[in-house]
C-alpha positions as CSV (number, residue, x, y, z in Angstrom):
1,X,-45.7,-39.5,8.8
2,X,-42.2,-39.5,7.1
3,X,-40.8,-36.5,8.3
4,X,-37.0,-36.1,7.6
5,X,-35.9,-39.6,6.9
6,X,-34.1,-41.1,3.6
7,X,-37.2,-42.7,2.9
8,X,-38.9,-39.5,2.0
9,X,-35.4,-38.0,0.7
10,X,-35.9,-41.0,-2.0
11,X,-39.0,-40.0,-2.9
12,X,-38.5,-36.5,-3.3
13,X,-35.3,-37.4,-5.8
14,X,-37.7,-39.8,-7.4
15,X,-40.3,-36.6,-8.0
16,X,-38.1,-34.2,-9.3
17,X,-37.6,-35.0,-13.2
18,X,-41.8,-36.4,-13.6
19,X,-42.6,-32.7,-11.9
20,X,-40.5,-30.9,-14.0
21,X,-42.2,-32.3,-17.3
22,X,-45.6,-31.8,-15.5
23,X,-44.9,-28.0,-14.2
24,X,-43.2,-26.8,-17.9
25,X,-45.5,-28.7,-19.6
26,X,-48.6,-27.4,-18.2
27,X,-47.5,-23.6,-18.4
28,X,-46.1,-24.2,-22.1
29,X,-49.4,-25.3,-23.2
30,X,-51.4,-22.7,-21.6
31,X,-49.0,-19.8,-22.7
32,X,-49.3,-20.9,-26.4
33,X,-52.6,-23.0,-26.9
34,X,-55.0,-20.9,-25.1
35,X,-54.9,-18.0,-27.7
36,X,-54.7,-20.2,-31.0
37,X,-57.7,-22.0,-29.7
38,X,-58.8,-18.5,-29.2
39,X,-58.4,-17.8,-32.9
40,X,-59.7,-21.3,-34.4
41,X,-62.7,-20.8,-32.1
42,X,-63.9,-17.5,-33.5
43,X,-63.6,-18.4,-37.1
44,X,-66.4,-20.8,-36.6
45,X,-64.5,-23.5,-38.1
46,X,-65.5,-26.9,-36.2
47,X,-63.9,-29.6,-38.5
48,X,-60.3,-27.4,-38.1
49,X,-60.7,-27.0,-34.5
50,X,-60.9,-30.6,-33.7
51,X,-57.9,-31.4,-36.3
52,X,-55.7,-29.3,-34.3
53,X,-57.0,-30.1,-30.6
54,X,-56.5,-34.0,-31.6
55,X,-53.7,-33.6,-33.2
56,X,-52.1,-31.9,-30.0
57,X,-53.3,-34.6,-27.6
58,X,-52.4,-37.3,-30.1
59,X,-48.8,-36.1,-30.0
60,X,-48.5,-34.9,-26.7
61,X,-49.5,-38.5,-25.2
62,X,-47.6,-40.3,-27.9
63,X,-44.3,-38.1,-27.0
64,X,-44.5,-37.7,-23.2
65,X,-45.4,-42.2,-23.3
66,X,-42.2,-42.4,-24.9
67,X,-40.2,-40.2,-22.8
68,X,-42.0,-42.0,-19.4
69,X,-40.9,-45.1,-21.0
70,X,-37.6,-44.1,-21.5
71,X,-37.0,-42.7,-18.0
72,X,-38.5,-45.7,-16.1
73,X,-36.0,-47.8,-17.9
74,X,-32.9,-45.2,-18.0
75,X,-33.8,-44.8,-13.8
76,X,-31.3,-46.9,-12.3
77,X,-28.6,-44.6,-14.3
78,X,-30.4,-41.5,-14.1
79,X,-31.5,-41.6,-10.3
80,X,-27.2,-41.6,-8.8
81,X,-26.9,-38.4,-11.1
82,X,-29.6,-37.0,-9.8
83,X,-28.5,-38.0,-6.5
84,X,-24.8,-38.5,-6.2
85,X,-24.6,-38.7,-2.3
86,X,-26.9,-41.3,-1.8
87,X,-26.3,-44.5,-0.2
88,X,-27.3,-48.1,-2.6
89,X,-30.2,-48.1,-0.4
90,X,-31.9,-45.2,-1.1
91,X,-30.6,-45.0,-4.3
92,X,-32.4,-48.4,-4.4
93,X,-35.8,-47.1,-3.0
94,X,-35.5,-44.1,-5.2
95,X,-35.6,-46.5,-8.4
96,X,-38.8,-48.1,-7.3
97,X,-40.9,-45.1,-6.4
98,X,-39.4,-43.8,-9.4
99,X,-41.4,-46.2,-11.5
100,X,-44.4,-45.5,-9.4
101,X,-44.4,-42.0,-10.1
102,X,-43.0,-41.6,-13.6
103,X,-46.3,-42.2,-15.2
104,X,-47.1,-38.5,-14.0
105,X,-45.3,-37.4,-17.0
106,X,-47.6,-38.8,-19.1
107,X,-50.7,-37.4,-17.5
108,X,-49.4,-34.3,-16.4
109,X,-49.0,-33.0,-20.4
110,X,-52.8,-34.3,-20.8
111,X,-53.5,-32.1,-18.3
112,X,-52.2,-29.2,-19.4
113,X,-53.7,-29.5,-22.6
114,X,-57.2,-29.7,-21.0
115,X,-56.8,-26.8,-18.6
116,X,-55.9,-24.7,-21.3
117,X,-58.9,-26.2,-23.0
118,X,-61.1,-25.2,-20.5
119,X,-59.6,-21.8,-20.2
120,X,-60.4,-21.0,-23.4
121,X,-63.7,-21.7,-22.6
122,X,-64.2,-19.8,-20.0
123,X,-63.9,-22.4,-17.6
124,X,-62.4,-22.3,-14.5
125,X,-63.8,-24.0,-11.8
126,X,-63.3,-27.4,-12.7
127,X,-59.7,-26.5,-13.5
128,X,-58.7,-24.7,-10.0
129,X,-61.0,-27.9,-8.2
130,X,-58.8,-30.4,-9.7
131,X,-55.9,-29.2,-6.7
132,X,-58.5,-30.1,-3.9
133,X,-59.0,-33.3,-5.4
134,X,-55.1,-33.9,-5.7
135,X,-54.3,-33.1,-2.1
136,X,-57.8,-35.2,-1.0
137,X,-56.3,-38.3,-2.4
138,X,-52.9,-38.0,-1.2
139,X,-53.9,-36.9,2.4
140,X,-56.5,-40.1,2.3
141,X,-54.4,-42.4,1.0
142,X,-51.7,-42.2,3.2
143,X,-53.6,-41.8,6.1
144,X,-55.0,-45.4,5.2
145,X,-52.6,-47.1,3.9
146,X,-48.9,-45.7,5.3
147,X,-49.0,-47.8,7.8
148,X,-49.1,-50.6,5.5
149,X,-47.1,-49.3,2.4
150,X,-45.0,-47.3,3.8
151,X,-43.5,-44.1,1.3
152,X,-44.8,-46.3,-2.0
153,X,-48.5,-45.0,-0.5
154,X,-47.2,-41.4,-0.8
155,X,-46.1,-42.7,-4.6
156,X,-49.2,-44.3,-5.5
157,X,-51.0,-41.3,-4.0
158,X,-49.3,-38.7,-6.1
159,X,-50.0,-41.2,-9.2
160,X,-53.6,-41.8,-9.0
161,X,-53.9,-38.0,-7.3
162,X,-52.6,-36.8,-11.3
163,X,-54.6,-39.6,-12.7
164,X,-57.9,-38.3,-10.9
165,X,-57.2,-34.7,-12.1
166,X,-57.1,-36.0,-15.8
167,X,-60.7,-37.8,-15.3
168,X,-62.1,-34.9,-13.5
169,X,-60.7,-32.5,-16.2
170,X,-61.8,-34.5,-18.9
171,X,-65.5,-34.9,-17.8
172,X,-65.7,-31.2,-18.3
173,X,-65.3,-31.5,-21.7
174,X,-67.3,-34.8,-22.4
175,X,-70.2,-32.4,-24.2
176,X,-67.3,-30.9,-26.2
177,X,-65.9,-34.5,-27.5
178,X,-66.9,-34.2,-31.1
179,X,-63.3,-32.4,-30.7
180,X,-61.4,-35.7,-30.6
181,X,-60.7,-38.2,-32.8
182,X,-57.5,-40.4,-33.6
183,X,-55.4,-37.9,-36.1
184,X,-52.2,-36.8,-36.2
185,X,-51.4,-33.6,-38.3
186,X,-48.4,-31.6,-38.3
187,X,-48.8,-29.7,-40.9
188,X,-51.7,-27.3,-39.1
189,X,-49.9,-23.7,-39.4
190,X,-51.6,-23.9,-35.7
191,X,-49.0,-26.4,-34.6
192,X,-46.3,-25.0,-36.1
193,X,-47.5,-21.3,-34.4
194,X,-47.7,-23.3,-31.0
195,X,-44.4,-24.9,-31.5
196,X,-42.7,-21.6,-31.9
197,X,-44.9,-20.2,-28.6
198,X,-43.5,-23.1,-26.7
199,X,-39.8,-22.9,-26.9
200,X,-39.2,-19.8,-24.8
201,X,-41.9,-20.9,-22.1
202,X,-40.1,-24.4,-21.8
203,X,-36.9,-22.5,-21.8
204,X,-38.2,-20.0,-18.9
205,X,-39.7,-22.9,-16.6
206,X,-37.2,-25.3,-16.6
207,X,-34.8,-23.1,-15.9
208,X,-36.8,-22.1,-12.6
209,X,-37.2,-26.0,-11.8
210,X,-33.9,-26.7,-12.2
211,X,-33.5,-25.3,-8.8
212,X,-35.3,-27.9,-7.5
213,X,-33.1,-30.6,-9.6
214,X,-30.0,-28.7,-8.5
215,X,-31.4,-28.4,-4.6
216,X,-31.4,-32.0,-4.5
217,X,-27.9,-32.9,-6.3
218,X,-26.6,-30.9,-3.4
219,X,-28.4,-31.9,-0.3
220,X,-28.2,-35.7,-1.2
221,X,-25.2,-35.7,0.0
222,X,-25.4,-34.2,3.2
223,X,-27.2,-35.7,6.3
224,X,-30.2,-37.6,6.5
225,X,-33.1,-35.7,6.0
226,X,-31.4,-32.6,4.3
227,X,-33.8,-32.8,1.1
228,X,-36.7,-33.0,3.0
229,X,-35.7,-30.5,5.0
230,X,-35.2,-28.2,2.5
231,X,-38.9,-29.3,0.7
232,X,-40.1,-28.3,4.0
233,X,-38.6,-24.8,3.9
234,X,-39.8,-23.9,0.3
235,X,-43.5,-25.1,1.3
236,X,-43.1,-22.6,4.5
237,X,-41.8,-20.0,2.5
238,X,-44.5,-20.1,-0.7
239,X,-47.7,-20.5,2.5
240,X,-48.2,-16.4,2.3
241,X,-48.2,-16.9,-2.0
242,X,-50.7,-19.7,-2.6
Protein backbone atom coordinates (compact mmCIF):
# COMPACT_ATOMS: atom_id res chain seq x y z
CA UNK A 1 0.00 0.00 0.00
CA UNK A 2 3.00 2.44 0.47
CA UNK A 3 5.29 1.10 -1.86
CA UNK A 4 8.29 3.49 -2.47
CA UNK A 5 7.15 6.79 -1.33
CA UNK A 6 8.63 9.28 1.40
CA UNK A 7 5.89 8.32 3.50
CA UNK A 8 7.17 4.89 4.04
CA UNK A 9 10.96 6.28 3.78
CA UNK A 10 9.79 8.25 7.16
CA UNK A 11 8.76 5.44 8.72
CA UNK A 12 11.45 3.23 8.05
CA UNK A 13 14.03 6.19 9.52
CA UNK A 14 11.56 6.42 12.29
CA UNK A 15 12.09 2.35 12.95
CA UNK A 16 15.63 2.09 12.90
CA UNK A 17 16.95 3.21 16.44
CA UNK A 18 13.53 1.42 18.55
CA UNK A 19 14.61 -1.94 16.30
CA UNK A 20 18.02 -1.63 17.08
CA UNK A 21 17.32 -1.69 21.09
CA UNK A 22 14.74 -4.45 20.40
CA UNK A 23 17.09 -6.80 18.02
CA UNK A 24 20.44 -6.33 20.58
CA UNK A 25 18.40 -6.50 23.29
CA UNK A 26 16.64 -9.63 22.73
CA UNK A 27 19.89 -11.56 21.60
CA UNK A 28 21.90 -10.06 24.68
CA UNK A 29 19.45 -11.45 27.03
CA UNK A 30 19.18 -14.73 25.59
CA UNK A 31 23.05 -15.16 25.10
CA UNK A 32 23.60 -14.40 28.86
CA UNK A 33 20.34 -15.11 30.94
CA UNK A 34 19.37 -18.39 29.55
CA UNK A 35 22.32 -20.30 31.21
CA UNK A 36 22.43 -18.39 34.62
CA UNK A 37 18.76 -19.17 34.87
CA UNK A 38 20.04 -22.51 33.96
CA UNK A 39 22.25 -22.61 37.03
CA UNK A 40 19.80 -20.90 39.66
CA UNK A 41 17.15 -23.36 38.36
CA UNK A 42 19.08 -26.50 39.18
CA UNK A 43 20.16 -25.52 42.60
CA UNK A 44 16.59 -25.71 43.68
CA UNK A 45 16.69 -22.36 45.15
CA UNK A 46 13.12 -20.65 44.52
CA UNK A 47 13.32 -17.51 46.78
CA UNK A 48 16.92 -16.64 44.74
CA UNK A 49 15.55 -17.38 41.40
CA UNK A 50 12.71 -14.93 41.66
CA UNK A 51 15.24 -12.14 43.27
CA UNK A 52 17.21 -12.31 40.19
CA UNK A 53 14.41 -12.75 37.40
CA UNK A 54 12.59 -9.57 39.16
CA UNK A 55 15.38 -7.86 39.63
CA UNK A 56 16.19 -8.14 35.75
CA UNK A 57 12.75 -7.14 34.62
CA UNK A 58 12.59 -4.36 37.20
CA UNK A 59 15.68 -2.86 35.69
CA UNK A 60 15.36 -3.66 32.31
CA UNK A 61 11.73 -1.73 32.07
CA UNK A 62 12.95 0.93 34.35
CA UNK A 63 16.17 1.58 31.93
CA UNK A 64 14.71 0.98 28.45
CA UNK A 65 11.37 3.64 29.97
CA UNK A 66 13.94 6.09 30.47
CA UNK A 67 15.81 5.66 27.32
CA UNK A 68 12.09 5.63 25.28
CA UNK A 69 11.45 8.73 27.12
CA UNK A 70 14.51 10.28 26.28
CA UNK A 71 14.41 9.45 22.52
CA UNK A 72 10.72 10.60 22.04
CA UNK A 73 11.70 13.87 23.32
CA UNK A 74 15.45 14.12 21.81
CA UNK A 75 13.47 12.98 18.18
CA UNK A 76 13.18 16.23 16.51
CA UNK A 77 17.25 16.43 16.90
CA UNK A 78 17.92 12.94 16.50
CA UNK A 79 15.62 12.12 13.45
CA UNK A 80 17.81 14.98 10.73
CA UNK A 81 20.95 12.92 11.89
CA UNK A 82 19.66 9.99 11.27
CA UNK A 83 18.36 11.33 8.18
CA UNK A 84 20.39 14.21 6.75
CA UNK A 85 18.73 14.32 3.18
CA UNK A 86 15.39 14.60 4.15
CA UNK A 87 13.08 17.29 3.30
CA UNK A 88 11.16 19.35 6.66
CA UNK A 89 8.33 17.30 5.51
CA UNK A 90 9.39 14.00 6.07
CA UNK A 91 11.65 14.87 8.48
CA UNK A 92 8.29 16.12 10.03
CA UNK A 93 6.35 12.81 9.43
CA UNK A 94 9.30 10.92 10.67
CA UNK A 95 9.06 12.74 14.19
CA UNK A 96 5.49 11.73 14.65
CA UNK A 97 5.64 8.08 13.70
CA UNK A 98 8.68 8.24 15.65
CA UNK A 99 6.65 8.76 18.81
CA UNK A 100 4.30 6.02 17.74
CA UNK A 101 6.74 3.56 17.51
CA UNK A 102 9.34 4.40 20.17
CA UNK A 103 7.48 2.63 22.86
CA UNK A 104 8.82 -0.68 21.12
CA UNK A 105 11.88 -0.12 22.97
CA UNK A 106 10.38 -0.53 26.03
CA UNK A 107 8.57 -3.74 25.20
CA UNK A 108 10.98 -5.16 23.01
CA UNK A 109 13.70 -5.62 26.25
CA UNK A 110 10.51 -7.32 28.17
CA UNK A 111 10.46 -9.52 25.56
CA UNK A 112 13.60 -10.67 25.39
CA UNK A 113 13.72 -11.28 28.86
CA UNK A 114 10.65 -13.60 28.60
CA UNK A 115 11.83 -15.60 25.60
CA UNK A 116 14.86 -16.40 27.24
CA UNK A 117 12.58 -17.26 30.19
CA UNK A 118 10.81 -19.59 28.31
CA UNK A 119 13.79 -21.07 26.73
CA UNK A 120 15.06 -22.08 29.70
CA UNK A 121 12.16 -23.89 30.25
CA UNK A 122 12.00 -25.72 27.51
CA UNK A 123 9.60 -23.67 25.88
CA UNK A 124 9.39 -22.90 22.54
CA UNK A 125 6.30 -22.80 20.92
CA UNK A 126 4.78 -19.84 22.39
CA UNK A 127 8.11 -18.02 21.75
CA UNK A 128 8.47 -18.88 17.81
CA UNK A 129 4.18 -18.12 17.63
CA UNK A 130 4.65 -14.73 18.92
CA UNK A 131 6.11 -13.72 15.02
CA UNK A 132 2.68 -15.10 13.46
CA UNK A 133 0.88 -12.95 15.79
CA UNK A 134 3.21 -9.81 14.97
CA UNK A 135 2.82 -10.05 11.18
CA UNK A 136 -1.29 -10.93 11.80
CA UNK A 137 -1.73 -7.61 13.36
CA UNK A 138 0.24 -5.58 11.12
CA UNK A 139 -1.20 -7.25 7.90
CA UNK A 140 -4.91 -6.69 9.56
CA UNK A 141 -4.44 -3.51 10.62
CA UNK A 142 -3.45 -1.91 7.74
CA UNK A 143 -5.64 -3.62 5.64
CA UNK A 144 -8.52 -1.92 7.73
CA UNK A 145 -7.47 1.00 8.60
CA UNK A 146 -4.68 2.44 5.74
CA UNK A 147 -7.09 3.80 4.03
CA UNK A 148 -8.02 5.92 6.81
CA UNK A 149 -4.67 6.44 8.73
CA UNK A 150 -2.51 6.38 6.25
CA UNK A 151 1.52 5.15 7.26
CA UNK A 152 0.58 6.03 11.24
CA UNK A 153 -1.65 2.51 10.81
CA UNK A 154 1.65 0.72 9.80
CA UNK A 155 3.04 2.61 13.21
CA UNK A 156 0.33 1.74 15.42
CA UNK A 157 0.49 -1.77 13.87
CA UNK A 158 4.09 -2.43 14.64
CA UNK A 159 3.22 -0.89 18.28
CA UNK A 160 0.45 -2.88 19.38
CA UNK A 161 2.03 -6.03 17.01
CA UNK A 162 5.28 -5.79 19.94
CA UNK A 163 2.66 -5.06 22.61
CA UNK A 164 0.63 -8.29 21.73
CA UNK A 165 3.90 -10.40 21.69
CA UNK A 166 4.61 -9.28 25.38
CA UNK A 167 0.93 -10.38 26.49
CA UNK A 168 1.15 -13.55 24.59
CA UNK A 169 4.66 -14.21 26.06
CA UNK A 170 3.73 -13.39 29.36
CA UNK A 171 0.59 -15.74 29.58
CA UNK A 172 3.05 -18.54 29.26
CA UNK A 173 4.44 -17.87 32.28
CA UNK A 174 1.33 -16.80 34.38
CA UNK A 175 1.69 -20.36 36.39
CA UNK A 176 5.42 -19.42 36.93
CA UNK A 177 4.46 -15.84 38.50
CA UNK A 178 5.48 -16.54 42.05
CA UNK A 179 8.79 -15.39 40.15
CA UNK A 180 7.90 -11.70 40.23
CA UNK A 181 7.68 -9.25 42.59
CA UNK A 182 8.66 -5.50 42.81
CA UNK A 183 12.66 -5.73 43.81
CA UNK A 184 15.52 -4.37 42.60
CA UNK A 185 18.94 -6.02 43.52
CA UNK A 186 22.14 -5.42 42.07
CA UNK A 187 24.18 -7.00 44.13
CA UNK A 188 23.09 -10.79 42.76
CA UNK A 189 26.63 -12.22 41.62
CA UNK A 190 23.98 -13.37 38.81
CA UNK A 191 23.59 -9.78 37.57
CA UNK A 192 26.90 -8.92 37.77
CA UNK A 193 27.77 -12.57 35.73
CA UNK A 194 25.02 -11.37 33.18
CA UNK A 195 26.33 -7.89 32.90
CA UNK A 196 29.70 -9.16 31.94
CA UNK A 197 27.81 -11.85 29.28
CA UNK A 198 26.12 -8.83 27.77
CA UNK A 199 28.78 -6.49 26.77
CA UNK A 200 30.33 -8.44 23.93
CA UNK A 201 26.75 -9.52 22.51
CA UNK A 202 25.56 -5.83 22.52
CA UNK A 203 28.87 -5.03 21.04
CA UNK A 204 28.47 -7.79 18.21
CA UNK A 205 24.69 -6.88 17.26
CA UNK A 206 24.82 -3.39 17.10
CA UNK A 207 27.55 -3.43 15.13
CA UNK A 208 25.49 -5.66 12.54
CA UNK A 209 22.44 -3.11 12.83
CA UNK A 210 24.29 -0.33 12.36
CA UNK A 211 24.11 -1.19 8.70
CA UNK A 212 20.79 -0.58 8.79
CA UNK A 213 21.34 2.94 10.58
CA UNK A 214 24.14 3.57 8.15
CA UNK A 215 21.82 2.27 5.00
CA UNK A 216 19.52 4.83 5.80
CA UNK A 217 21.89 8.00 6.54
CA UNK A 218 22.90 7.29 2.95
CA UNK A 219 19.85 6.73 0.96
CA UNK A 220 17.86 9.58 2.61
CA UNK A 221 19.41 11.64 0.53
CA UNK A 222 18.97 10.24 -2.71
CA UNK A 223 15.56 10.00 -4.57
CA UNK A 224 12.32 9.28 -3.31
CA UNK A 225 11.77 5.95 -2.40
CA UNK A 226 15.57 4.89 -2.17
CA UNK A 227 15.18 3.54 1.64
CA UNK A 228 12.35 1.63 0.91
CA UNK A 229 13.82 0.42 -1.88
CA UNK A 230 16.64 -0.78 -0.36
CA UNK A 231 14.23 -2.48 2.74
CA UNK A 232 12.71 -4.16 -0.10
CA UNK A 233 15.98 -5.64 -1.39
CA UNK A 234 17.26 -6.96 2.08
CA UNK A 235 13.64 -8.73 2.67
CA UNK A 236 14.20 -10.40 -1.01
CA UNK A 237 17.57 -11.31 -0.25
CA UNK A 238 17.00 -12.92 3.61
CA UNK A 239 13.39 -14.97 1.78
CA UNK A 240 15.79 -18.27 1.16
CA UNK A 241 17.10 -17.72 5.24
CA UNK A 242 13.92 -17.34 7.29
Amino acid sequence: WFGTSFIKDAYLVALVIPNLIFMVGTEAMLVSFVPVFLRLSSHGDAERTGSVVSSLMNITFLSLSTVCIAYTFLAPWIIPLIAPGFDEESISLAIKLTRIISPIIIWGGLIGVLVAILHSFKRFALPAFRFILYNSIIIGFVYFFHSRMGIFSLALAVSGGVLAQFFLLSSGLWGKKKYYRLTINLKHPEIETMGRFMIPVILGATLVQLNFLIERIMASGLVEGSISSLDFAYKLMRMPFE
